[in-house]
C-alpha positions as CSV (number, residue, x, y, z in Angstrom):
1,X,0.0,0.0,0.0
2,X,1.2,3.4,-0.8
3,X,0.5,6.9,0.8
4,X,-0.9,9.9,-1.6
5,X,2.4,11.0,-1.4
6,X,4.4,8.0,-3.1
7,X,1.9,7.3,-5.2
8,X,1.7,10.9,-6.7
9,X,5.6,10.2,-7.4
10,X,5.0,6.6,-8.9
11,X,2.1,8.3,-11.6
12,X,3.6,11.5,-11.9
13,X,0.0,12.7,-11.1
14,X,-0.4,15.6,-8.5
15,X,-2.0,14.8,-5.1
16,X,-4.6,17.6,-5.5
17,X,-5.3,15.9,-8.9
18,X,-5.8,12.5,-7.0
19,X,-8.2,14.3,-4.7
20,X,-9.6,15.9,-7.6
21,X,-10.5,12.3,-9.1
22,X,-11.7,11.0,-5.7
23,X,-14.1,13.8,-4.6
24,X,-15.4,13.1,-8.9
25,X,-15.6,9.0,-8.3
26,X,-12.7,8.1,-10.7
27,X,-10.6,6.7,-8.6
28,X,-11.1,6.4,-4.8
29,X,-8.3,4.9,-2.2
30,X,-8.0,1.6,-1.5
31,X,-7.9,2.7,2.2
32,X,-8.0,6.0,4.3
33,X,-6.7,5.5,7.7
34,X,-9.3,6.1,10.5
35,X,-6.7,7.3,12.8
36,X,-4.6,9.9,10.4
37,X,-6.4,10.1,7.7
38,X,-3.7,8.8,5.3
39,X,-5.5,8.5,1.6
40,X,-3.8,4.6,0.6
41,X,-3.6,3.7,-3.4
42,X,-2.6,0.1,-4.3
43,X,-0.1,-1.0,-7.0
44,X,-2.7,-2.0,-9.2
45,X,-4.6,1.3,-9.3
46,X,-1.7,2.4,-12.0
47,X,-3.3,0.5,-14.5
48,X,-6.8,2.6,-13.2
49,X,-4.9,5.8,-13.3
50,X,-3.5,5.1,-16.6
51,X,-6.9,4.9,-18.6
52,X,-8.5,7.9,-16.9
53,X,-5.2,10.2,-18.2
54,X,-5.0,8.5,-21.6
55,X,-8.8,9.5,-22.2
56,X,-8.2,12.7,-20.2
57,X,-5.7,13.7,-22.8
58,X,-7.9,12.8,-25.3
59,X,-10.4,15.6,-23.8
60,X,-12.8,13.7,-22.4
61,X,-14.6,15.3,-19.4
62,X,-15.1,13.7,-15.6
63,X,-18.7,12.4,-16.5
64,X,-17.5,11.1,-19.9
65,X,-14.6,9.3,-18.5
66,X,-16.6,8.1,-15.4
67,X,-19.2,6.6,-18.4
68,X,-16.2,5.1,-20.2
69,X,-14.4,3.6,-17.5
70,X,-17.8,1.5,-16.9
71,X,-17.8,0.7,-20.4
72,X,-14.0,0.2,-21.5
73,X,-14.8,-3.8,-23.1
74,X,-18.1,-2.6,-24.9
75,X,-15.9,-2.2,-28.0
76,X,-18.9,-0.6,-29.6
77,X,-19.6,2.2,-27.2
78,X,-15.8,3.0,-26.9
79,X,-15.4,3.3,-30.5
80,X,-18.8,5.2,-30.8
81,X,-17.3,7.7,-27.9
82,X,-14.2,8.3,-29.5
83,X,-15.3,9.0,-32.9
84,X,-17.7,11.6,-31.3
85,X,-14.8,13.2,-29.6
86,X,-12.6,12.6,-32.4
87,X,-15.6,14.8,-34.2
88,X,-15.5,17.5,-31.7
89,X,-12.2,18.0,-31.6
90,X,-12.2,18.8,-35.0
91,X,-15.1,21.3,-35.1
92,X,-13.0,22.7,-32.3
93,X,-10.0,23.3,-34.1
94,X,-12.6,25.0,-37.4
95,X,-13.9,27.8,-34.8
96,X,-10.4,28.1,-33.5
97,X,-9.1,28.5,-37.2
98,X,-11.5,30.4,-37.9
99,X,-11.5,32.8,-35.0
100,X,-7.6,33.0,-36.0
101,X,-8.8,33.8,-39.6
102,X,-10.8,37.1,-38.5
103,X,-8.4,37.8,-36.1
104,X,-5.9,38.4,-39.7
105,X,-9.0,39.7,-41.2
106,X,-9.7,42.6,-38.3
107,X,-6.4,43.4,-38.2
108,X,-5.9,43.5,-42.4
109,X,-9.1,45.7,-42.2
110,X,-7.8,48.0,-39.6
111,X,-4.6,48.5,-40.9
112,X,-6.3,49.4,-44.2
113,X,-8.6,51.9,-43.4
114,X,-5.6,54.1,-41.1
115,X,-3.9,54.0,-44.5
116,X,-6.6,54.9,-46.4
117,X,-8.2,57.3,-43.6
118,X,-11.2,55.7,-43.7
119,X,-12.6,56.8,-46.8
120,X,-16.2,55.3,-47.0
121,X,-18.5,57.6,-48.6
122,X,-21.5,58.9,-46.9
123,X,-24.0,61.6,-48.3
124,X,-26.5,63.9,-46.5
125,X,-29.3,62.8,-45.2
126,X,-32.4,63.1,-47.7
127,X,-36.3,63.3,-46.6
128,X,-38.4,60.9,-49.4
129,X,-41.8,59.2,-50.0
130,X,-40.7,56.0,-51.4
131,X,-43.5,54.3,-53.5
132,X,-44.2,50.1,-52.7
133,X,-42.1,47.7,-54.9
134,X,-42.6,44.3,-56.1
135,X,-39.6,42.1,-55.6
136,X,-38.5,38.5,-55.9
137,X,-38.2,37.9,-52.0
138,X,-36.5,35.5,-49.8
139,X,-37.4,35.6,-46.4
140,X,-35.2,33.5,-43.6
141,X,-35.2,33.2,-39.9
142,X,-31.5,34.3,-38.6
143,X,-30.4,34.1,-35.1
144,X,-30.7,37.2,-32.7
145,X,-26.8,37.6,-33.0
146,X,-26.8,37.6,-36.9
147,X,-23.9,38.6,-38.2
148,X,-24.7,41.5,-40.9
149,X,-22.4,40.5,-43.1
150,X,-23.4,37.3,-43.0
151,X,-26.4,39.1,-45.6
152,X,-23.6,38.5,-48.1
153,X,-24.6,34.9,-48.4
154,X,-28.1,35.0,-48.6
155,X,-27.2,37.1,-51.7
156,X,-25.0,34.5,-53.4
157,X,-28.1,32.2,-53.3
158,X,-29.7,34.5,-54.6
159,X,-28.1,35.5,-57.5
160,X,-27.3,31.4,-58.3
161,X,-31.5,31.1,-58.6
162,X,-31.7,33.7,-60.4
163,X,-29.4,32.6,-63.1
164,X,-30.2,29.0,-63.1
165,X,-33.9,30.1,-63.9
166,X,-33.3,32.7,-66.4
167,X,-35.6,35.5,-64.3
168,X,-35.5,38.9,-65.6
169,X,-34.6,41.3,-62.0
170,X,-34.7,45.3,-62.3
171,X,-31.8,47.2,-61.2
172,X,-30.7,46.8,-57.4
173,X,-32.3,45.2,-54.3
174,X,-33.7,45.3,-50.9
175,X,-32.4,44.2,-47.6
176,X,-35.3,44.6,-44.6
177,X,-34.1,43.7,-41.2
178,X,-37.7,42.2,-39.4
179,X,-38.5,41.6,-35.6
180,X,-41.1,39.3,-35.5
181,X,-43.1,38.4,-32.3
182,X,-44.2,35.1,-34.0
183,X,-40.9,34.0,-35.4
184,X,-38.0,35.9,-33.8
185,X,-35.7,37.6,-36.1
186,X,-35.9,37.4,-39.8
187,X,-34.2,39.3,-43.1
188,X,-36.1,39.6,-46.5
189,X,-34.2,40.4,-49.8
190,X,-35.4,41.4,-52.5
191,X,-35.0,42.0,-56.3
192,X,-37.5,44.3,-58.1
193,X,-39.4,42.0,-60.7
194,X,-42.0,43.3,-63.5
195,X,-44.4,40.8,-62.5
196,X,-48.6,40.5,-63.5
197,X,-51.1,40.3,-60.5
198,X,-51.6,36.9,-61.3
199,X,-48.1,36.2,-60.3
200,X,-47.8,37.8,-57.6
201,X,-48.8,36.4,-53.9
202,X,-47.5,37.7,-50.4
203,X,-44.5,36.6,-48.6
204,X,-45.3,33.9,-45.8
205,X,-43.9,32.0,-42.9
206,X,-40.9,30.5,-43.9
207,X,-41.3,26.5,-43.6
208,X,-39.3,23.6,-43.6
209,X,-40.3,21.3,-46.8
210,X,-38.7,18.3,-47.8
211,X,-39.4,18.8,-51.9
212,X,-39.4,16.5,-55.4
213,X,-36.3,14.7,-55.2
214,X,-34.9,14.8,-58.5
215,X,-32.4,12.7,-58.5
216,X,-30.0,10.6,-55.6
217,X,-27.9,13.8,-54.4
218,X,-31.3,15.6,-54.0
219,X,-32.5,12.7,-52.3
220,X,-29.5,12.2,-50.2
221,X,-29.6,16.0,-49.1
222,X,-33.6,15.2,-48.4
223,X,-33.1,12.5,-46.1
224,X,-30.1,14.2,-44.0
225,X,-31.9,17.7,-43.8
226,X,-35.3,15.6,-42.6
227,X,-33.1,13.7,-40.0
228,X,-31.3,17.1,-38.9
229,X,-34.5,19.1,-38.5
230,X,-36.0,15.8,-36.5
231,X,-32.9,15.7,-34.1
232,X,-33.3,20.0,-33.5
233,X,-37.0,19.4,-32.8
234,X,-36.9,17.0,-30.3
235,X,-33.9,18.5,-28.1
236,X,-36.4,21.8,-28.5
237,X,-34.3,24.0,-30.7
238,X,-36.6,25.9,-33.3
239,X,-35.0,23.8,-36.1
240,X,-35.2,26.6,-39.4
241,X,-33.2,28.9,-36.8
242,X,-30.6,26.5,-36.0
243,X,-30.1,25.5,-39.9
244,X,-30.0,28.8,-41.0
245,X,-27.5,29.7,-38.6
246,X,-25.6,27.4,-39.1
247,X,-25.5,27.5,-43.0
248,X,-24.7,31.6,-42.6
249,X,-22.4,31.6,-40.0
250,X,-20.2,27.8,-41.2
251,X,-20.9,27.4,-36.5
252,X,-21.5,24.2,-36.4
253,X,-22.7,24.4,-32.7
254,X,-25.9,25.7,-34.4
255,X,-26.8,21.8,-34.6
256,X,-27.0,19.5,-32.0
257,X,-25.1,16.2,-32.0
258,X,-28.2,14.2,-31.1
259,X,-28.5,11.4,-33.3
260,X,-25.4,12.6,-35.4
261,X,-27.1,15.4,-36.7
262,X,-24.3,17.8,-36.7
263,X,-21.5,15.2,-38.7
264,X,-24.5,14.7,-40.9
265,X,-25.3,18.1,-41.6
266,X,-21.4,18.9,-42.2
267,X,-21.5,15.8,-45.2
268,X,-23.2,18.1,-47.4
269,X,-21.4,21.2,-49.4
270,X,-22.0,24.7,-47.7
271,X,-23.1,26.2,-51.6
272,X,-25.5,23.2,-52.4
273,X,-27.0,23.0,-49.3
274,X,-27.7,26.8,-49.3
275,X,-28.7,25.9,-52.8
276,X,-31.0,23.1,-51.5
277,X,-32.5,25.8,-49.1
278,X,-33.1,28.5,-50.9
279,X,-34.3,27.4,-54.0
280,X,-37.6,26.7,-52.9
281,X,-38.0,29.6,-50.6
282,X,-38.7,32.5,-52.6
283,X,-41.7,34.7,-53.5
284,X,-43.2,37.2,-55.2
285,X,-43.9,39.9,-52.5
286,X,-44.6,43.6,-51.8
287,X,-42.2,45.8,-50.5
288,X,-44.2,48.7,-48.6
289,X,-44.0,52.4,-49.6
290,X,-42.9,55.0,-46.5
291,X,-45.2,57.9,-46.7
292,X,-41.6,60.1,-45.1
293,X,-38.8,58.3,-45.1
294,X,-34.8,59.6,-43.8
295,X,-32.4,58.4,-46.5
296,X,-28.7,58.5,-46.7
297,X,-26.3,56.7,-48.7
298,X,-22.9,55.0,-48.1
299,X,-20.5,52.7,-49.7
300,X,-18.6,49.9,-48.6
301,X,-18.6,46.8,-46.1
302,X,-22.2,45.9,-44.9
303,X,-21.6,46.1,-41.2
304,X,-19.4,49.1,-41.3
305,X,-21.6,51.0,-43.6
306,X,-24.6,50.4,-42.2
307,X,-23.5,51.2,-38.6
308,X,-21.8,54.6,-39.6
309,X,-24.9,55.3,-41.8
310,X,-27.8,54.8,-39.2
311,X,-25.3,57.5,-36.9
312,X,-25.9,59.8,-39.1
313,X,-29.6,59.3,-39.9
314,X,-30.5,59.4,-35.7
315,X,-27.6,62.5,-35.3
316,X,-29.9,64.1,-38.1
317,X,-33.2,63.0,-36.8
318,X,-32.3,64.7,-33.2
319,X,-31.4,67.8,-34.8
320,X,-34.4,68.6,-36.8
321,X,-37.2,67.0,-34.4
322,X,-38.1,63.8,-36.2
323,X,-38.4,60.2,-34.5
324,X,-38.8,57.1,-35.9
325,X,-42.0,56.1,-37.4
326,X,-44.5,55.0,-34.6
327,X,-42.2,55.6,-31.9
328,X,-40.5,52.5,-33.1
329,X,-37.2,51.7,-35.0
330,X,-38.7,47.9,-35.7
331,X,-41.6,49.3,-38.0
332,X,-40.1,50.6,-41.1
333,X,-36.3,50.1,-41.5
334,X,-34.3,49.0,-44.7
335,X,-31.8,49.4,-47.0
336,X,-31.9,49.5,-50.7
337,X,-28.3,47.9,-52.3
338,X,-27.8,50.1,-54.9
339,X,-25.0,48.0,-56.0
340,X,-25.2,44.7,-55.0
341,X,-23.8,41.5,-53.9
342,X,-25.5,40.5,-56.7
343,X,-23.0,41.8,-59.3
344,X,-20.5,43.2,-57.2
345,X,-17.9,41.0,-55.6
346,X,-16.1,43.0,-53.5
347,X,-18.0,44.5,-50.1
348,X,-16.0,47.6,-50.3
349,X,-17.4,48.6,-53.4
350,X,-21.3,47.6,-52.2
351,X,-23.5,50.9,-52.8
352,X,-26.6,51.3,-50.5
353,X,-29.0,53.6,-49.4
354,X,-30.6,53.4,-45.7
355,X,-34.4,54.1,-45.9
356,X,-36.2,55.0,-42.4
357,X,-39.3,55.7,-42.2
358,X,-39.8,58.5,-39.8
359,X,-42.3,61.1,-38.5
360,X,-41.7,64.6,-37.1
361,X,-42.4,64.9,-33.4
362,X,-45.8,66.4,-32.1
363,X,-45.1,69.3,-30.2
């Protein structure tokens, strides 16, 4: 029998780590002495020790490695547990990777605009009645946190259906940020369309649909995004949320690993699966008009523009005694990409104009 001490020496493992593993259920003394106190570990707890470190390492947690040491000749579940982690690990090292990537990003953009001096073009802010507009529309549920320029995407599937059907768009296009009471957080674009009334129908819930398969990749892509949105609904995640956000944003924590839904998910190519997505998901719709709307255009990145832009318009508002439309930002905001993502590759060359519908304050 050996004390905590000698035995620490023997494994190379800390005593408070020993303790650690004891007060967890991992591995408990052989003996504690009555009298002193003395935690006692026997030559054959090495062995023990050795398993829990070796899937310690491997980045298993306490209740994972408490599971597996119950399990360690169910060659099934052991190979079954370590694929999963070998899964995670991976998705691990993506965020990092990709966190390191925007890290070089940031710091490429910062560095850029000190030698430039910022020069992102911003106009005056101009008082309009806009007139209503009918668009080609594709309407999505995005997270709370959505990442603006994340809207970059949803243009890039656009602009594939568009071409793959051969439909006829007007000049420029709408982005309207939405905040929904039924359905959370959504963003419509949309492409003006000359369309008859007999085409046209409104906008309505988005909703999950598995459609004609039309041949065995369709199929393929049917039967994982089924399973997916199955898995989401039954841990309680709204599943069109998680999807979304997780075809947007490339996170694949956006999907839960119940029933393998996240490796499943990650099977299928980022473009075809926003393909998939969006092909059946758009509209004919109607764009409101705004009886008095604030306008202002910028240039540039999405995120950056459309922060420095909105400055300006509630800076302007403040100063000549207007407020937004109903008291409320959340009931006529948008912006109008004057050149888009749709035929303009680079974000720093992205045209827009910010249209806010606003009213001048009752004295």
């Amino acid at each position: 029998m050996l004390k905590i001490g000698e035995f620490s020496k023997i494994v190379r493992v800390s005593a408070r780590m020993l303790r650690y593993y004891e007060e967890n259920g991992l591995l408990k003394p052989v003996e504690i002495d009555r009298f002193t106190g003395y935690r006692m570990y026997g030559m054959e707890q090495i062995s023990e020790l050795r398993r829990i470190t070796e899937l310690r390492d491997a980045g298993f947690g306490v209740e994972e490695i408490a599971e597996a040491l119950t399990r360690l000749n169910d060659v099934e579940y052991m190979r079954e547990a370590l694929e999963k982690k070998r899964e995670q690990i991976c998705e691990t090292i993506t965020e990092e990777q990709g966190k390191l990537e925007r890290i070089v990003e940031l710091n490429n953009r910062l560095i850029n605009n000190i030698k430039e001096n910022k020069n992102m073009f911003i106009s005056e802010v101009e008082l309009k009645k806009l007139e209503s507009v009918k668009v080609l529309a594709l309407l999505v549920n995005v997270p709370d946190q959505f990442n603006i320029n994340k809207e970059q995407d949803l243009w890039k599937g656009m602009r594939k259906y568009i071409k793959e059907n051969n439909i006829e768009c007007g000049e420029g296009g709408y982005t309207e940020y939405i905040s929904n009471a039924n359905y959370g957080s959504q963003v419509l674009i949309g492409i003006p369309v000359n369309i008859s009334a007999d085409e046209y129908k409104s906008t309505g819930e988005l909703s999950f649909e598995i459609h004609s398969k039309k041949d065995e990749s369709d199929m393929e892509m049917s039967d994982i995004l089924t399973n997916v949105y199955n898995a989401l609904h039954e841990r309680g995640y709204h599943p069109i949320n998680q999807i979304i956000g997780y075809l947007l944003t490339e996170d694949p924590t956006y999907i839960t690993d119940y029933n393998n839904a996240r490796s499943e998910i990650r099977k299928i190519d980022r473009d075809e699966l926003l393909k998939f997505m969006v092909q059946h998901k758009f509209s004919y719709a109607k764009i409101g008009g705004l009886p008095l709307a604030a306008t202002i255009k910028y240039s540039g990145n999405i995120r950056e523009g459309y922060q420095a832009a909105m400055g300006k318009i509630v800076e302007w508002m403040q100063a000549n005694g207007y407020q937004f439309f109903n008291g409320n930002i959340a009931d006529g905001i948008r912006c109008y990409r004057i050149e888009t993502p749709l035929n303009e590759e680079n974000p720093e060359n992205y045209i827009s104009e910010m249209q806010v519908a606003v009213e001048k304050v009752s004295m």
